[in-house]
mmCIF file as gemmi writes it, N, C-alpha and C atoms, coordinates in Angstrom:
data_model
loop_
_atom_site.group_PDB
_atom_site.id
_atom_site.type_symbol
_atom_site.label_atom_id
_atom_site.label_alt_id
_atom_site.label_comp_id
_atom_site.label_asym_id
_atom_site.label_entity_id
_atom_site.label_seq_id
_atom_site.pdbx_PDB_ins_code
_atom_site.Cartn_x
_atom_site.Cartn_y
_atom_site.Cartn_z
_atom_site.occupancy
_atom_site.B_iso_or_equiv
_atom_site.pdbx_formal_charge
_atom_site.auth_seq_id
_atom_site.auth_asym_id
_atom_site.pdbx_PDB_model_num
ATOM 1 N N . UNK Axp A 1 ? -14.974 1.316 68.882 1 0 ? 1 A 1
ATOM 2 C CA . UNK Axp A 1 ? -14.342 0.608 67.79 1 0 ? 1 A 1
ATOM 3 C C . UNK Axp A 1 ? -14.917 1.115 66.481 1 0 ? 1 A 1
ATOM 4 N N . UNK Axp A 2 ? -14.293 1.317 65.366 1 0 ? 2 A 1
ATOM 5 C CA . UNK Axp A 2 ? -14.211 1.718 63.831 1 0 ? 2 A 1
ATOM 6 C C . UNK Axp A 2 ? -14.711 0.435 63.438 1 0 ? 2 A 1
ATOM 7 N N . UNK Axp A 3 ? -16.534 0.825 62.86 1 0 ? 3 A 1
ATOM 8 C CA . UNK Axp A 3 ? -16.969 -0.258 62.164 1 0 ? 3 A 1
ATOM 9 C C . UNK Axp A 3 ? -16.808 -0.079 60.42 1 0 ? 3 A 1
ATOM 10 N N . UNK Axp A 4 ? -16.534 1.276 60.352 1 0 ? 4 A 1
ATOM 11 C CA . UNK Axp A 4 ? -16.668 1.485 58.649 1 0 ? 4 A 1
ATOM 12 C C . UNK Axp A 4 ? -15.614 0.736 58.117 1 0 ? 4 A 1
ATOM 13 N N . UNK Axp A 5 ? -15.606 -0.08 57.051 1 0 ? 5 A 1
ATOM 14 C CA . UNK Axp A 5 ? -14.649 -0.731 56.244 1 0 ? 5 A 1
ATOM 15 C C . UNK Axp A 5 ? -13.701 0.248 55.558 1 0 ? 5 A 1
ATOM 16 N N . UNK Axp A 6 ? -12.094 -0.088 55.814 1 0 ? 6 A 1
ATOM 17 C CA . UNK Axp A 6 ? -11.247 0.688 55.605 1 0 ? 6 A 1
ATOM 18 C C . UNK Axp A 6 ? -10.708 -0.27 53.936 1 0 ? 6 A 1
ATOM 19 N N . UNK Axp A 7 ? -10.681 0.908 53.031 1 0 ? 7 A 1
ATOM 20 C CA . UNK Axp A 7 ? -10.686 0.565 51.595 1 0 ? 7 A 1
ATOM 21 C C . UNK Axp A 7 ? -8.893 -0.237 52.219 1 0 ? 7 A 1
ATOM 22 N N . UNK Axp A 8 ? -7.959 0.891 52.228 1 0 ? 8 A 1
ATOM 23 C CA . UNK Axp A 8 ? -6.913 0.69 52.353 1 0 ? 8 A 1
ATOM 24 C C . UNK Axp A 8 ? -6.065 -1.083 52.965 1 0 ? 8 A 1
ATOM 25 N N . UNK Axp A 9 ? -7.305 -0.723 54.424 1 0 ? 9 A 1
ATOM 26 C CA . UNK Axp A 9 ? -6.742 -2.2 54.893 1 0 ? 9 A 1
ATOM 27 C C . UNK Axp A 9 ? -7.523 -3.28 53.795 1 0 ? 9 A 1
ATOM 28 N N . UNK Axp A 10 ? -8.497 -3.012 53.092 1 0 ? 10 A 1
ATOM 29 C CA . UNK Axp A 10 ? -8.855 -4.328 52.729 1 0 ? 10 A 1
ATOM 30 C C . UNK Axp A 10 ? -7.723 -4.386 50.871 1 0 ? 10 A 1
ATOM 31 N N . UNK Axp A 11 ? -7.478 -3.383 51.199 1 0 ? 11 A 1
ATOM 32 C CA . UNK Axp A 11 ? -6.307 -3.618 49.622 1 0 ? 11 A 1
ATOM 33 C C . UNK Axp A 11 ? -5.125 -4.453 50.471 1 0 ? 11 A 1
ATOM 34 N N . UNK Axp A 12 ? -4.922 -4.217 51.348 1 0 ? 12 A 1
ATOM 35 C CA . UNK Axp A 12 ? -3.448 -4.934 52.236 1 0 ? 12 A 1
ATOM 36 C C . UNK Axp A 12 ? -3.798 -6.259 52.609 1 0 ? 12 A 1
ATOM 37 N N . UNK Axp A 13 ? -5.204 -6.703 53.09 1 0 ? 13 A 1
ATOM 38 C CA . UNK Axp A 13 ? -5.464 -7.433 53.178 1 0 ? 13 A 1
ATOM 39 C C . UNK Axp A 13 ? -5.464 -8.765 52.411 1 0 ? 13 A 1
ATOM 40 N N . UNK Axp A 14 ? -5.951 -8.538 51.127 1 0 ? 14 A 1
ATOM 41 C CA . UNK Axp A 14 ? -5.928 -9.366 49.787 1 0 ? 14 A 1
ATOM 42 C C . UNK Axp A 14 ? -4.669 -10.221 49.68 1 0 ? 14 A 1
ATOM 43 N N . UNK Axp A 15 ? -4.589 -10.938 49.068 1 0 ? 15 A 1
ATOM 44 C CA . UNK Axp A 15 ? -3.463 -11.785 48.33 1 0 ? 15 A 1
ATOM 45 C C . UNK Axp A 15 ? -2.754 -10.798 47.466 1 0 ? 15 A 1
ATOM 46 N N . UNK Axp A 16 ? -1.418 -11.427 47.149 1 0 ? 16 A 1
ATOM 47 C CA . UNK Axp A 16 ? -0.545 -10.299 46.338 1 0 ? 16 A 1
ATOM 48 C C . UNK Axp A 16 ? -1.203 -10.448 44.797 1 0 ? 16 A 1
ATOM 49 N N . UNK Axp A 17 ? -1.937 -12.095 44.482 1 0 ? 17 A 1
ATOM 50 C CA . UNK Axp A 17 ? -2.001 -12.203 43.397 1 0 ? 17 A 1
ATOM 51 C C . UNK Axp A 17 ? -3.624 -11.231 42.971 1 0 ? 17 A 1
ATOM 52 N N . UNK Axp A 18 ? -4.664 -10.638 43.628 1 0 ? 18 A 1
ATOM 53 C CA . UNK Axp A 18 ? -5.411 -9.968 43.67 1 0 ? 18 A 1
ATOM 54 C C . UNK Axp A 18 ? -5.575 -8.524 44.128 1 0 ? 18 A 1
ATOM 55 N N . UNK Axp A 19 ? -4.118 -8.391 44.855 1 0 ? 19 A 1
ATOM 56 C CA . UNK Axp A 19 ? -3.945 -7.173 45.431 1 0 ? 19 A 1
ATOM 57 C C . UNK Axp A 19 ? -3.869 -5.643 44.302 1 0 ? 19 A 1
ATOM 58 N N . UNK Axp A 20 ? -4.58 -5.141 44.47 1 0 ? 20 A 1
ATOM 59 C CA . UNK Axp A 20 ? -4.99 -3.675 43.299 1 0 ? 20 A 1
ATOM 60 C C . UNK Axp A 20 ? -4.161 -2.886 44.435 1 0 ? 20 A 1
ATOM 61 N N . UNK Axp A 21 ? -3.164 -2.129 43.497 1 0 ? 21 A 1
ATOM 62 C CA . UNK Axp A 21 ? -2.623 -1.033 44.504 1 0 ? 21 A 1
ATOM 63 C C . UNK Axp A 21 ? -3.706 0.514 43.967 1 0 ? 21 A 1
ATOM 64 N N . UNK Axp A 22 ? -2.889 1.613 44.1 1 0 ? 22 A 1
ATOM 65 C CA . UNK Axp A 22 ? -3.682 2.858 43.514 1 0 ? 22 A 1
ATOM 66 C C . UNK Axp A 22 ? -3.371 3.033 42.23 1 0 ? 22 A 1
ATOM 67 N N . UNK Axp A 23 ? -2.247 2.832 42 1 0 ? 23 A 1
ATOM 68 C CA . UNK Axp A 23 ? -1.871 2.754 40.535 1 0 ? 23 A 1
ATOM 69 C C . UNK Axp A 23 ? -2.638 1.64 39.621 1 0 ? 23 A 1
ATOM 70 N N . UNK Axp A 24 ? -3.401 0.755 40.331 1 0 ? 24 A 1
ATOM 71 C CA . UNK Axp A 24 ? -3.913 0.193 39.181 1 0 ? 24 A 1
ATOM 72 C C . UNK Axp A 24 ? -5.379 1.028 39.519 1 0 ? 24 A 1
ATOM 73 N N . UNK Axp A 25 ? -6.215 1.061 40.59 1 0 ? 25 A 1
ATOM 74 C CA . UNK Axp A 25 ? -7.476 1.845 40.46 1 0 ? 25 A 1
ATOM 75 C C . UNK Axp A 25 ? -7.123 2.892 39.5 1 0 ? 25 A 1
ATOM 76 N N . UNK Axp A 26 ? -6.102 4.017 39.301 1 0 ? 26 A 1
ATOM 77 C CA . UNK Axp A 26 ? -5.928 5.086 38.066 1 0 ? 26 A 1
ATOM 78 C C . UNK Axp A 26 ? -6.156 4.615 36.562 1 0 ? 26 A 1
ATOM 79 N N . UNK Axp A 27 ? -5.805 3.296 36.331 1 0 ? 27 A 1
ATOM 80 C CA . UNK Axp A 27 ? -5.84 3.232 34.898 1 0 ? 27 A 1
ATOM 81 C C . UNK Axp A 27 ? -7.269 2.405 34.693 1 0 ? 27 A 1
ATOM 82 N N . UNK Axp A 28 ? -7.81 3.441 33.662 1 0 ? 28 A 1
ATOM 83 C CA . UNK Axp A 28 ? -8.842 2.959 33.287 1 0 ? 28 A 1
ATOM 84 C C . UNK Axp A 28 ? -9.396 1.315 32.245 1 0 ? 28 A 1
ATOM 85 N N . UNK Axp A 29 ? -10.203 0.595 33.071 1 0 ? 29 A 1
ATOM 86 C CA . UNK Axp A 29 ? -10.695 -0.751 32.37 1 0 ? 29 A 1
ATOM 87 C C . UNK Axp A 29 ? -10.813 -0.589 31.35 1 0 ? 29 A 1
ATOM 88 N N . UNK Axp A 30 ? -10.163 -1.094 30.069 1 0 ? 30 A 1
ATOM 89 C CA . UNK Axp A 30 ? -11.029 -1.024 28.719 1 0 ? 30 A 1
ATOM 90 C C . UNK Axp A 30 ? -10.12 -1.518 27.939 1 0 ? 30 A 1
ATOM 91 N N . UNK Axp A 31 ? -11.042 -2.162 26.584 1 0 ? 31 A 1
ATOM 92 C CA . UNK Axp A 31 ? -9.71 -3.279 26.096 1 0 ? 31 A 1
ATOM 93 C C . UNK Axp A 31 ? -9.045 -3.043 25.334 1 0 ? 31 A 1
ATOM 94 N N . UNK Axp A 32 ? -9.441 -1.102 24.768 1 0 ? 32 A 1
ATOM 95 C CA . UNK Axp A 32 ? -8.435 -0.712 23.748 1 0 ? 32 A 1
ATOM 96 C C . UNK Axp A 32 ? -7.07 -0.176 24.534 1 0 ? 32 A 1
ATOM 97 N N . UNK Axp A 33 ? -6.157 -0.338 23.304 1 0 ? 33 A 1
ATOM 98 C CA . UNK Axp A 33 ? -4.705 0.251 24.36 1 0 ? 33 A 1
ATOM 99 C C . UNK Axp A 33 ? -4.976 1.276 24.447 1 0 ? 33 A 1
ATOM 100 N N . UNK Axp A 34 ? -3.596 1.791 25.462 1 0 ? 34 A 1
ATOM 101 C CA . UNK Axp A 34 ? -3.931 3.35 25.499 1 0 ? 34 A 1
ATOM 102 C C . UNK Axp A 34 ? -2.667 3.513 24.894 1 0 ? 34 A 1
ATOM 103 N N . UNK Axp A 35 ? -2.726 4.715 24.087 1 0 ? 35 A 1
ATOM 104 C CA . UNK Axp A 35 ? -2.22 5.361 23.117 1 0 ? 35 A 1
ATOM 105 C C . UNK Axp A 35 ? -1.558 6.6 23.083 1 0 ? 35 A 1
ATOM 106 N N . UNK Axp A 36 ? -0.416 7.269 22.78 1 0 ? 36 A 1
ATOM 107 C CA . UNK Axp A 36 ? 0.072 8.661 23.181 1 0 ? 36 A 1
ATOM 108 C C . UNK Axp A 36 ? 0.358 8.743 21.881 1 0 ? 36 A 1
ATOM 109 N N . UNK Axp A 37 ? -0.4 10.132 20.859 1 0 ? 37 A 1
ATOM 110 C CA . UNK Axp A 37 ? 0.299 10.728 19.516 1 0 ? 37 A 1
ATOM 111 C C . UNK Axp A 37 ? 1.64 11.605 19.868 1 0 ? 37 A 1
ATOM 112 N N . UNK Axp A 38 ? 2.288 11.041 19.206 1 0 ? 38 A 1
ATOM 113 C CA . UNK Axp A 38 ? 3.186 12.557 19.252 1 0 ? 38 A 1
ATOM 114 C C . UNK Axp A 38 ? 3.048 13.247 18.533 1 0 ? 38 A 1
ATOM 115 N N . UNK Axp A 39 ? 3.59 14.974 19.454 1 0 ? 39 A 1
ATOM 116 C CA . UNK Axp A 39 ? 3.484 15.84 18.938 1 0 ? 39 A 1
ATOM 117 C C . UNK Axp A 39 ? 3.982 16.069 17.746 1 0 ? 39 A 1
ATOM 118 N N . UNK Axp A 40 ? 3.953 16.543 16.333 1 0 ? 40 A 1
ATOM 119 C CA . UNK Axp A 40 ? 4.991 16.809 15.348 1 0 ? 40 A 1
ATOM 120 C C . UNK Axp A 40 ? 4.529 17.956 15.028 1 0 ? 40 A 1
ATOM 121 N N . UNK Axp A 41 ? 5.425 19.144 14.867 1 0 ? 41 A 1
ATOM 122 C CA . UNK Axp A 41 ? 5.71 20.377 14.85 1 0 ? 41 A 1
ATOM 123 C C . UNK Axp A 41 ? 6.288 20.443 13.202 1 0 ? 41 A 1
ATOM 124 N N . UNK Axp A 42 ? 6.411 21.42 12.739 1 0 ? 42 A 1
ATOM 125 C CA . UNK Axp A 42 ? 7.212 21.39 11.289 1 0 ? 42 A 1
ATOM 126 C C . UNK Axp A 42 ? 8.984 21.31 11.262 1 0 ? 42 A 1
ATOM 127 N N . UNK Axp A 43 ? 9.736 22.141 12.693 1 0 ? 43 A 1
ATOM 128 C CA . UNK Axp A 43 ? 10.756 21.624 13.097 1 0 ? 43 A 1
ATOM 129 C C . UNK Axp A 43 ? 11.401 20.814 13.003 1 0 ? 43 A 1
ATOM 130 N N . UNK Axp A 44 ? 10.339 19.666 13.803 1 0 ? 44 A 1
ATOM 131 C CA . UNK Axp A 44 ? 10.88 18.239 14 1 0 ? 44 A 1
ATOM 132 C C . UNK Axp A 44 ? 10.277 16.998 12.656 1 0 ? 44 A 1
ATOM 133 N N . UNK Axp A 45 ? 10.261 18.081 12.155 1 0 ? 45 A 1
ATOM 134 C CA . UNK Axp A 45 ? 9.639 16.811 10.76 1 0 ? 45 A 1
ATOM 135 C C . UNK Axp A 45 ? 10.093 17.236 10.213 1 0 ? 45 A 1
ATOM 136 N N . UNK Axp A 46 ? 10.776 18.435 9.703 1 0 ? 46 A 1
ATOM 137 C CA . UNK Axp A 46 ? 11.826 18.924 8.941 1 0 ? 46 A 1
ATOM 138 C C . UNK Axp A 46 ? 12.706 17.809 9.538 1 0 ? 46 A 1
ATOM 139 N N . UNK Axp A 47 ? 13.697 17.526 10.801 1 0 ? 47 A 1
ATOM 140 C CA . UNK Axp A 47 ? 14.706 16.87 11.14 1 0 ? 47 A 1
ATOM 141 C C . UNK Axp A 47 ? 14.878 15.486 10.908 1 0 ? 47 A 1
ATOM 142 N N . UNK Axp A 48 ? 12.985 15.149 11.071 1 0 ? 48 A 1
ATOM 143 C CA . UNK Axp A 48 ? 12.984 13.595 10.952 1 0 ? 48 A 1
ATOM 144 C C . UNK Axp A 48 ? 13.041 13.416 9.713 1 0 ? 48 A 1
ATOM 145 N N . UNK Axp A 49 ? 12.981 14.344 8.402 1 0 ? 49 A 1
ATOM 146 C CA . UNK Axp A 49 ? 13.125 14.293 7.021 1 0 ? 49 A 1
ATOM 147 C C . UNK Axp A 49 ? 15.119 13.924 6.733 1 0 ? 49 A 1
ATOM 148 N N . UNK Axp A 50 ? 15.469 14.992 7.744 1 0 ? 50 A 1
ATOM 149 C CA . UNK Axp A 50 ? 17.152 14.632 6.99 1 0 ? 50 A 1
ATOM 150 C C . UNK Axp A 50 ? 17.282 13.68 7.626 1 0 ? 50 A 1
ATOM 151 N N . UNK Axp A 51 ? 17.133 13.617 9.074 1 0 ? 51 A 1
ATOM 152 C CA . UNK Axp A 51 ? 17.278 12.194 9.939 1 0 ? 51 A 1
ATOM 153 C C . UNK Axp A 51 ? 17.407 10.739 8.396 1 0 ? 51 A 1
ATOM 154 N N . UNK Axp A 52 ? 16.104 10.326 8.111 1 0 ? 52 A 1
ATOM 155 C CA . UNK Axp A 52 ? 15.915 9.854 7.202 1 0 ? 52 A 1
ATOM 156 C C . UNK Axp A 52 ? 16.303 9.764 6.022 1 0 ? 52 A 1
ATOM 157 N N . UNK Axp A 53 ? 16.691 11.146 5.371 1 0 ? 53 A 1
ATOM 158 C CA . UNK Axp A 53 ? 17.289 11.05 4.626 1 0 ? 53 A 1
ATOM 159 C C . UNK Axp A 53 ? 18.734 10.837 4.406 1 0 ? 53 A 1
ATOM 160 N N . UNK Axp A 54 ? 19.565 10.958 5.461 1 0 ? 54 A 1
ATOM 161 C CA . UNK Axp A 54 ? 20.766 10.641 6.053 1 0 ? 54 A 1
ATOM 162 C C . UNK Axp A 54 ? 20.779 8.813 6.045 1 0 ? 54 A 1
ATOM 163 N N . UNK Axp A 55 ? 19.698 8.638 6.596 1 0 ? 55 A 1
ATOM 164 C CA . UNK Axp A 55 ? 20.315 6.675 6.574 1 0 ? 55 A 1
ATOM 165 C C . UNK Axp A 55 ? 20.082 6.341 5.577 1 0 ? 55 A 1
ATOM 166 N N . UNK Axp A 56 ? 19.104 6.745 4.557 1 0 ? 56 A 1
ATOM 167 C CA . UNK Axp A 56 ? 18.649 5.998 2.835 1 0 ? 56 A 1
ATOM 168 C C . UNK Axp A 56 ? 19.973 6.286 1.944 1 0 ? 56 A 1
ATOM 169 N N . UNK Axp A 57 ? 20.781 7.269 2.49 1 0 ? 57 A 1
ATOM 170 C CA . UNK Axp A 57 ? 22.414 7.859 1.511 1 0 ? 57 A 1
ATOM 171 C C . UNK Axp A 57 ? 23.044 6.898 1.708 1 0 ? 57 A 1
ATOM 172 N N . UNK Axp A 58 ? 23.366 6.688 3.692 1 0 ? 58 A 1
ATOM 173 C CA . UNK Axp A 58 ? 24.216 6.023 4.251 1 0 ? 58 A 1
ATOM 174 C C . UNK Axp A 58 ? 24.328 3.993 3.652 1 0 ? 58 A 1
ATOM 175 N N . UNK Axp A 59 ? 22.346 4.184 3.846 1 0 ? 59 A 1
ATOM 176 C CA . UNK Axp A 59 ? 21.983 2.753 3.598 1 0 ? 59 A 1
ATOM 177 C C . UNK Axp A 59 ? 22.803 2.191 1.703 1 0 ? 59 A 1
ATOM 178 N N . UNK Axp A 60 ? 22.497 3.423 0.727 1 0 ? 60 A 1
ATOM 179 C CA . UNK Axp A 60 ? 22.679 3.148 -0.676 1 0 ? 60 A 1
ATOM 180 C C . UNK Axp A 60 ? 24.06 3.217 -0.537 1 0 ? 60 A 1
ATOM 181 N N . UNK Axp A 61 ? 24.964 3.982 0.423 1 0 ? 61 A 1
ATOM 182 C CA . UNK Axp A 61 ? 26.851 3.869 -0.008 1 0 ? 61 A 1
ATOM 183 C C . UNK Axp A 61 ? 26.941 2.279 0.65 1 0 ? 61 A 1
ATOM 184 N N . UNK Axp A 62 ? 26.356 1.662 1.604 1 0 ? 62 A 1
ATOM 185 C CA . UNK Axp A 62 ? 26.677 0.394 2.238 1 0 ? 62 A 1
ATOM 186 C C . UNK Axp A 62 ? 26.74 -0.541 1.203 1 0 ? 62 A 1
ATOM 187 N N . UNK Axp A 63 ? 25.222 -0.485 0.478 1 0 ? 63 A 1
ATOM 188 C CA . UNK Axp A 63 ? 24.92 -1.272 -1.006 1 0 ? 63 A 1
ATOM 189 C C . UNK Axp A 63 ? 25.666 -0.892 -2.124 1 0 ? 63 A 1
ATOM 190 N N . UNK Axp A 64 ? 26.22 -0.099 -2.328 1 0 ? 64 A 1
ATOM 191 C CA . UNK Axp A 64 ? 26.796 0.159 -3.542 1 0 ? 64 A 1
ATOM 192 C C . UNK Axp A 64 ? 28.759 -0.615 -3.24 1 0 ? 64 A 1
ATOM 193 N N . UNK Axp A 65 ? 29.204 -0.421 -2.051 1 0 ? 65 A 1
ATOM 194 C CA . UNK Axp A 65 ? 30.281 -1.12 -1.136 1 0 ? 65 A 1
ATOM 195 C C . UNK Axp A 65 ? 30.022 -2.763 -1.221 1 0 ? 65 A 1
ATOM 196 N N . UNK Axp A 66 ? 28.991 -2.783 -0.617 1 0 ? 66 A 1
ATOM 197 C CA . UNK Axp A 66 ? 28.749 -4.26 -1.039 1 0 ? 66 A 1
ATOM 198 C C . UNK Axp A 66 ? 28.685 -4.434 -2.096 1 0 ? 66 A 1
ATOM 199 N N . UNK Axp A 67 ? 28.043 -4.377 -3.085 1 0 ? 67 A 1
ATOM 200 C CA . UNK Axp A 67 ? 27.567 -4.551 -4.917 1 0 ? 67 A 1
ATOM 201 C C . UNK Axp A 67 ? 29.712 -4.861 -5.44 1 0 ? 67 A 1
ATOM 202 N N . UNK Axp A 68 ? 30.08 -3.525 -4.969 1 0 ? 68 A 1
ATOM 203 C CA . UNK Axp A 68 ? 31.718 -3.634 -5.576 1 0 ? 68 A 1
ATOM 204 C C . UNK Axp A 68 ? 32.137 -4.932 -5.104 1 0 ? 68 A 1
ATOM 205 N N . UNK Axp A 69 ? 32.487 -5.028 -3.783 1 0 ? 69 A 1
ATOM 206 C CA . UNK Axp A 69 ? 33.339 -6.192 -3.016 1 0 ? 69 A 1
ATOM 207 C C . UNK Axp A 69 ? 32.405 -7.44 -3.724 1 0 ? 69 A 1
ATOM 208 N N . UNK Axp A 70 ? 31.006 -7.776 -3.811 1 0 ? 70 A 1
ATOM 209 C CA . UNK Axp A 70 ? 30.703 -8.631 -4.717 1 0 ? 70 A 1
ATOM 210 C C . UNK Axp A 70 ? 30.996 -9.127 -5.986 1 0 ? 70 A 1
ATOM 211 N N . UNK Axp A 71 ? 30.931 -8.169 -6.926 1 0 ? 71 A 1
ATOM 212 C CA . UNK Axp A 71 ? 31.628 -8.134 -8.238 1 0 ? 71 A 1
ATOM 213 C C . UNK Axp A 71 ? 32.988 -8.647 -8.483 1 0 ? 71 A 1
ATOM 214 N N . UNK Axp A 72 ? 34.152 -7.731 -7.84 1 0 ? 72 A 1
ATOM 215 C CA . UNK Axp A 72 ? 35.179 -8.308 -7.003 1 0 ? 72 A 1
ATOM 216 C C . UNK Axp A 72 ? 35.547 -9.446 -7.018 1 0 ? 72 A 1
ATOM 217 N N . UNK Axp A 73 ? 34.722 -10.409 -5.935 1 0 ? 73 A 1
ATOM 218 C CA . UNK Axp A 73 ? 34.841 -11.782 -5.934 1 0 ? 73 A 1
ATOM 219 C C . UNK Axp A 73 ? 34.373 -12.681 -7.044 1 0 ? 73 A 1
ATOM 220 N N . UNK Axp A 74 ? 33.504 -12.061 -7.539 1 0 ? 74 A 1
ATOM 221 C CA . UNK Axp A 74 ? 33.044 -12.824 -9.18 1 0 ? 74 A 1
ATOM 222 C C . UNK Axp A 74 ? 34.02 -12.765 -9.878 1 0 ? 74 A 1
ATOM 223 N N . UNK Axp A 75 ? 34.624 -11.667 -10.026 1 0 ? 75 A 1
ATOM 224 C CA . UNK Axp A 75 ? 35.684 -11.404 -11.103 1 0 ? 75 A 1
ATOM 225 C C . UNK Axp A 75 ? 37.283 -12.601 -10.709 1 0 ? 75 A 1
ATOM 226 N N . UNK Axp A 76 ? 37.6 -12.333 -9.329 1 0 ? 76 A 1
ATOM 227 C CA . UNK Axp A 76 ? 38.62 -13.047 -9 1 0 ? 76 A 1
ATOM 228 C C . UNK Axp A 76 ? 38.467 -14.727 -9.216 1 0 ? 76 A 1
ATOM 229 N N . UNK Axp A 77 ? 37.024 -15.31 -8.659 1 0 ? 77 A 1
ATOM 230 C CA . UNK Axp A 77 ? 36.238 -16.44 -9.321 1 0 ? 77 A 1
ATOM 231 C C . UNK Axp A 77 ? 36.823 -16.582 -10.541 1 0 ? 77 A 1
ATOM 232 N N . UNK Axp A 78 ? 36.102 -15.829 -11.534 1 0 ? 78 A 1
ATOM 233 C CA . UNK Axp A 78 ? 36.159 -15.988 -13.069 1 0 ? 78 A 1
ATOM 234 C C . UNK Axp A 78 ? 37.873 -16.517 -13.182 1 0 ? 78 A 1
ATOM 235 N N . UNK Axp A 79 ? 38.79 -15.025 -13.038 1 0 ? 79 A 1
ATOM 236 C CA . UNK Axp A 79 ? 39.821 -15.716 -13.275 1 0 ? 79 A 1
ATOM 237 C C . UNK Axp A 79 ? 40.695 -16.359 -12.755 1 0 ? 79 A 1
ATOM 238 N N . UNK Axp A 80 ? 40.222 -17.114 -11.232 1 0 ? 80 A 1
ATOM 239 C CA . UNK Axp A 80 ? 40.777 -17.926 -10.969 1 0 ? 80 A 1
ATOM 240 C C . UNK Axp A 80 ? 40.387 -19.808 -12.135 1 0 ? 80 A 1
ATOM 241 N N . UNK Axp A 81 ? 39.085 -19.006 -12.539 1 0 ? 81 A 1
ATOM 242 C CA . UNK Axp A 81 ? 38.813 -20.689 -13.178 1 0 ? 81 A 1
ATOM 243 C C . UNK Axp A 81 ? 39.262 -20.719 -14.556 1 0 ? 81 A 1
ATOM 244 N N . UNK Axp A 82 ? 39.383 -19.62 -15.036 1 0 ? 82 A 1
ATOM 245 C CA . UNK Axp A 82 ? 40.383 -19.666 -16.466 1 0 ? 82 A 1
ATOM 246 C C . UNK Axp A 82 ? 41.984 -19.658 -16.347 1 0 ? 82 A 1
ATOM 247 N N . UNK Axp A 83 ? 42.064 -19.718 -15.289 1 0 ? 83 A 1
ATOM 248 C CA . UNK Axp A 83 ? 43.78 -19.995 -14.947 1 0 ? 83 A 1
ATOM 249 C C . UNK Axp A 83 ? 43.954 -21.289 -15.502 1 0 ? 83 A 1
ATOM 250 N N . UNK Axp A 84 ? 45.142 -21.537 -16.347 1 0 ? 84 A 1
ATOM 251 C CA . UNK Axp A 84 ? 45.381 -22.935 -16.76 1 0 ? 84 A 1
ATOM 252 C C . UNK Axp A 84 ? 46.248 -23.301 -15.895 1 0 ? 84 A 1
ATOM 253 N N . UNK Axp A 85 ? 46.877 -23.015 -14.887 1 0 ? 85 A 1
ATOM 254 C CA . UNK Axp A 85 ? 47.45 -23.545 -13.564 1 0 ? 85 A 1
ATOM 255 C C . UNK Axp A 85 ? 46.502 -23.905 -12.625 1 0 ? 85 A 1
ATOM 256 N N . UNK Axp A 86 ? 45.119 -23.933 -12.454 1 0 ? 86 A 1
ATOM 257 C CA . UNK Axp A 86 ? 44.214 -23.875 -11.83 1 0 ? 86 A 1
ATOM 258 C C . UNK Axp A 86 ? 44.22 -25.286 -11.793 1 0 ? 86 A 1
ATOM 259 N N . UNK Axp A 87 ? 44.293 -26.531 -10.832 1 0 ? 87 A 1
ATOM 260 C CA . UNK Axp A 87 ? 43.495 -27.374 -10.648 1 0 ? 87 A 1
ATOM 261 C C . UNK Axp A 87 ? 42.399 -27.374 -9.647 1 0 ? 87 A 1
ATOM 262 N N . UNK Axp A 88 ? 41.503 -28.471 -10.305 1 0 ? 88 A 1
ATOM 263 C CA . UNK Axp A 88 ? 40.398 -28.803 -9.46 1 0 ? 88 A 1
ATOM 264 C C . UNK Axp A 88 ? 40.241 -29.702 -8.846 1 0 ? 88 A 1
């Protein structure tokens, strides 16, 4: 009979709520996160420049669309309340 303690059976053994598979023995204990930089190349920071600069255009024609259709309704406001057919 096999007296050496088998790591494996005693991971199967455990409760599910204590059970360590291998994937958790791989990641290392420690309480900072773990962290991935990305790479940035001059390429892709060139792209992420128009990228960016593409939604701040897109973002200012949305606002400037809105700003009009606002005005717009002020104006129609206004002369709906100087209408002397206008009741209130």
């Amino acid at each position: 009979m096999n007296t050496q303690p088998n790591p494996e059976r005693d991971l199967l053994s455990q409760d599910s709520s204590t059970k360590r598979t291998q994937n958790d023995l791989d990641i290392p204990e420690t309480d900072e996160p773990i962290t991935k930089t990305p790479r940035v190349d001059e390429e892709s920071d060139t792209r992420m420049e128009a990228y960016v600069a593409a939604l701040e255009k897109k973002s200012l024609a949305r606002d400037a669309e809105r700003e009009e259709r606002m005005q717009a309704m002020i104006n129609l406001r206004d002369h709906i309340i100087r209408d002397p057919n206008f009741e209130d």
